[in-house]
C-alpha positions in Angstrom: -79.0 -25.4 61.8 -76.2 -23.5 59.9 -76.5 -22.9 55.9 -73.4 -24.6 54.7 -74.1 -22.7 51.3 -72.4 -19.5 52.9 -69.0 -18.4 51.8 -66.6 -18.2 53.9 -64.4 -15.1 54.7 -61.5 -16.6 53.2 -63.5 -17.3 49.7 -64.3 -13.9 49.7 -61.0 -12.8 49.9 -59.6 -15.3 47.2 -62.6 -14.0 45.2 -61.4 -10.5 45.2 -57.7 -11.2 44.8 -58.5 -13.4 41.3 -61.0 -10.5 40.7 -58.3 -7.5 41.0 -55.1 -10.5 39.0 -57.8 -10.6 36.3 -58.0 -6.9 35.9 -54.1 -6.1 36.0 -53.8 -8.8 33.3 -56.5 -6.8 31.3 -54.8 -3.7 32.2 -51.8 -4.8 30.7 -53.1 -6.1 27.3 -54.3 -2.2 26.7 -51.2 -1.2 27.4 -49.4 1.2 24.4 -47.5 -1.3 21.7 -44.1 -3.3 23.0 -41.0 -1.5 22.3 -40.7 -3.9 19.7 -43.3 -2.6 17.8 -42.2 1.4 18.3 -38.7 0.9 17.1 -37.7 2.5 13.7 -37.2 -0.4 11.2 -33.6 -0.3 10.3 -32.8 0.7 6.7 -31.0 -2.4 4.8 -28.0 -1.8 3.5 -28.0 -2.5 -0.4 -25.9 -5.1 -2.1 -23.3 -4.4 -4.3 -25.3 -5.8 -7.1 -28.2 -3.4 -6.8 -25.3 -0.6 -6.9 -24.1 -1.6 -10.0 -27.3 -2.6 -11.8 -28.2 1.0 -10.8 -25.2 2.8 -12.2 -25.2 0.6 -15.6 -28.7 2.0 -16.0 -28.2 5.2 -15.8 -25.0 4.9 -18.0 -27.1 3.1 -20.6 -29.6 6.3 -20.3 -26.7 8.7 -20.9 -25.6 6.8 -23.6 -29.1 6.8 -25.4 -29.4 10.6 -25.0 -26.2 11.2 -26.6 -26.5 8.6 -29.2 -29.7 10.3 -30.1 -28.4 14.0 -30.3 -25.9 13.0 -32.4 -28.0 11.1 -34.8 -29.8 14.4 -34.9 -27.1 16.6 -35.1 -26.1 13.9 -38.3 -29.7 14.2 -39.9 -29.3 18.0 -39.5 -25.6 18.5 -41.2 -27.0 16.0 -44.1 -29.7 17.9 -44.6 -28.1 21.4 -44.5 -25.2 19.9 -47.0 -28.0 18.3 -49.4 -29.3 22.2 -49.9 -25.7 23.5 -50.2 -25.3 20.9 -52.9 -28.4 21.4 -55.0 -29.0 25.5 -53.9 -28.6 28.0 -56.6 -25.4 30.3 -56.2 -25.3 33.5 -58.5 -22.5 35.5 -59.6 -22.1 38.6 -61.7 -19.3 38.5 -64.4 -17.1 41.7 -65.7 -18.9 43.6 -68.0 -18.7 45.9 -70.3 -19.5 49.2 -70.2 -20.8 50.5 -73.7 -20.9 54.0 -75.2 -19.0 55.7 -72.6 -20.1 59.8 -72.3 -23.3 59.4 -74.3 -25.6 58.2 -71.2 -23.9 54.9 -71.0 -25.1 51.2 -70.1 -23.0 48.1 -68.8 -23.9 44.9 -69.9 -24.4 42.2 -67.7 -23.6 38.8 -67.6 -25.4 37.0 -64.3 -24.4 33.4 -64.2 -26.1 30.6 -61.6 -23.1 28.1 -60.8 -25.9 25.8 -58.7 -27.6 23.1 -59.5 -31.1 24.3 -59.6 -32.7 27.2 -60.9 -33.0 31.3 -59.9 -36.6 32.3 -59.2 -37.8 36.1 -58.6 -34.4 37.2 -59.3 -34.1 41.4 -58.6 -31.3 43.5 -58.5 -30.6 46.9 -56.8 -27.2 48.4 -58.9 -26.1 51.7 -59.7 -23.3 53.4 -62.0 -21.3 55.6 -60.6 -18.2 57.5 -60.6 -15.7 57.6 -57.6 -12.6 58.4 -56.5 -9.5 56.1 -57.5 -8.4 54.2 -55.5 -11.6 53.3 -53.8 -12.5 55.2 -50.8 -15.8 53.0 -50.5 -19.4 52.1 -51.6 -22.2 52.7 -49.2 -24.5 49.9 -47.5 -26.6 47.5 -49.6 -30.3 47.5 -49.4 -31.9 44.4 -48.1 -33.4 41.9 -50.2 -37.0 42.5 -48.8 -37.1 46.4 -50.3 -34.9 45.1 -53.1 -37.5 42.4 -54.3 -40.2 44.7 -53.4 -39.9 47.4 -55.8 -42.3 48.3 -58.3 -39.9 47.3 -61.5 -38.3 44.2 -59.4 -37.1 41.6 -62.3 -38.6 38.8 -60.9 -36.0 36.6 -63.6 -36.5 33.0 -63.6 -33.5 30.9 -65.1 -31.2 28.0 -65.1 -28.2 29.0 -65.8 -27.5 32.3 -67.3 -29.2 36.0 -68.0 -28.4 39.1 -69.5 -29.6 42.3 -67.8 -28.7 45.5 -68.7 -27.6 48.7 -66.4 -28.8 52.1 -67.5 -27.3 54.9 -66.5 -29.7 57.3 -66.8 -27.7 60.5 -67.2 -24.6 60.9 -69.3 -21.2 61.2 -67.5 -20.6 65.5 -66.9 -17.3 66.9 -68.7 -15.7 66.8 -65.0 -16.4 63.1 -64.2 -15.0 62.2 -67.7 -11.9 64.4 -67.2 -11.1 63.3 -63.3 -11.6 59.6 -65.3 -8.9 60.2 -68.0 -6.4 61.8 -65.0 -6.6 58.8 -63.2 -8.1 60.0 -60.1 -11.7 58.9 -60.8 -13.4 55.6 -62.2 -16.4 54.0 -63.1 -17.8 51.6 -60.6 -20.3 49.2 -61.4 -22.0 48.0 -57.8 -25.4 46.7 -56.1 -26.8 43.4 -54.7 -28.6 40.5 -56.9 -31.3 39.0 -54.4 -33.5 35.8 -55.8 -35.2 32.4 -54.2 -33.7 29.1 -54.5 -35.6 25.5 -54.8 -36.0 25.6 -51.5 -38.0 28.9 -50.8 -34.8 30.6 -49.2 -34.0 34.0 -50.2 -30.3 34.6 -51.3 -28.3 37.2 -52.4 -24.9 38.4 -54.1 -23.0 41.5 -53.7 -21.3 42.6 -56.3 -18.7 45.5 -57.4 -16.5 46.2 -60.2 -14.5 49.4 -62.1 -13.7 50.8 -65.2 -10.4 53.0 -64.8 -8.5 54.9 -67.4 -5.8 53.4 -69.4 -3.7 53.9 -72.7 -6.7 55.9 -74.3 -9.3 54.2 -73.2 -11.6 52.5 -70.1 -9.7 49.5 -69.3 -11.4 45.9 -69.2 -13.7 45.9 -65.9 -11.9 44.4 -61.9 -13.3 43.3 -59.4 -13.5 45.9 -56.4 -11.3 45.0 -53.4 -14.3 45.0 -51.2 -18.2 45.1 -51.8 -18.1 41.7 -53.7 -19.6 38.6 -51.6 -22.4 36.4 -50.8 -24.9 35.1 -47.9 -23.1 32.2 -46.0 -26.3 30.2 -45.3 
């Protein structure tokens, strides 16, 4: 009696042709991603909008930079003008020159037109006699080997002091004749240095002459140069 239970040869071959379908439709779901998935994603254009938010921000930055810098530039001028207003300013008056050909002294008169006072106020001066017209006075020493001198003033004051000049020898019988021909004169020159309210050193440069005239020294001038003052 035959086993009906046997396949047949045509369930064999169905068997192995869902068998291999199967295993292509595996095949294909390991396949690399779709080309869907491998494109690039396109970039998105931006909308106007975005543009212009964008360009007002950065505007609005600029702005507030340069708003700033000028405020500080502002805070900076005010502050620099509140020290011109209140800084001390010194400046030497004509003097006088007393006992002329007996050793000689000029007589100061050193006025502060500020508003504060002159602290550690030194000078550096000298009386001297030169050609007429003036050829020229050398360099000024600055205020740091002025103020640091053994006999450095150190005058404190509001508005006005007195020093006096020495000269510590007497004018020779040459300088005093060149003086009386006109071709020499007295000059009276240096540099005041001092500290103002606000711990900044200053200083004045100053010159003047006594020259020959009708009999006598004539009232003191100002030099055409060597008379000035620091800018700050």
């Amino acid at each position: 009696m035959e086993n009906t239970n046997e396949p047949s040869r045509d369930d064999h071959r169905q068997t192995d042709h869902s068998t291999s379908e199967t295993t292509l439709t595996r095949g294909e779901n390991t396949n690399p991603q779709s080309d869907k998935q491998n494109a690039k994603p396109s970039r998105e254009k931006k909308h106007p909008l975005e543009w212009a938010i964008f360009v007002f921000v950065v505007l609005t930055a600029l702005c507030t930079i340069a708003a700033a810098c000028y405020s500080r530039k502002q805070w900076i001028t005010a502050e620099d003008t509140e020290k011109r207003q209140l800084r001390a300013y010194v400046i030497i008056k004509t003097n006088e020159l007393e006992k002329f050909g007996e050793g000689n002294f000029a007589q100061s008169i050193v006025e502060n037109v500020g508003q504060t006072p002159v602290y550690n106020g030194s000078w550096l001066s000298g009386i001297n006699v030169s050609g007429y017209p003036m050829a020229g006075i050398g360099e000024n020493a600055d205020c740091k080997v002025i103020m640091s001198q053994p006999d450095a003033g150190r005058w404190f004051f509001g508005k006005f002091i007195y020093p006096d000049k020495d000269r510590k020898t007497a004018f020779t019988v040459d300088e005093i004749k060149s003086i009386k021909d006109g071709i020499a004169a007295v000059y009276f020159h240096g540099r005041i240095c001092y500290v103002d309210i606000f711990n900044e050193t200053r200083y004045t440069d100053f010159c003047m002459y006594w020259k020959w005239q009708n009999g006598s020294l004539a009232p003191a001038n100002y030099c055409p140069r060597g008379n000035g003052a620091d800018q700050d």
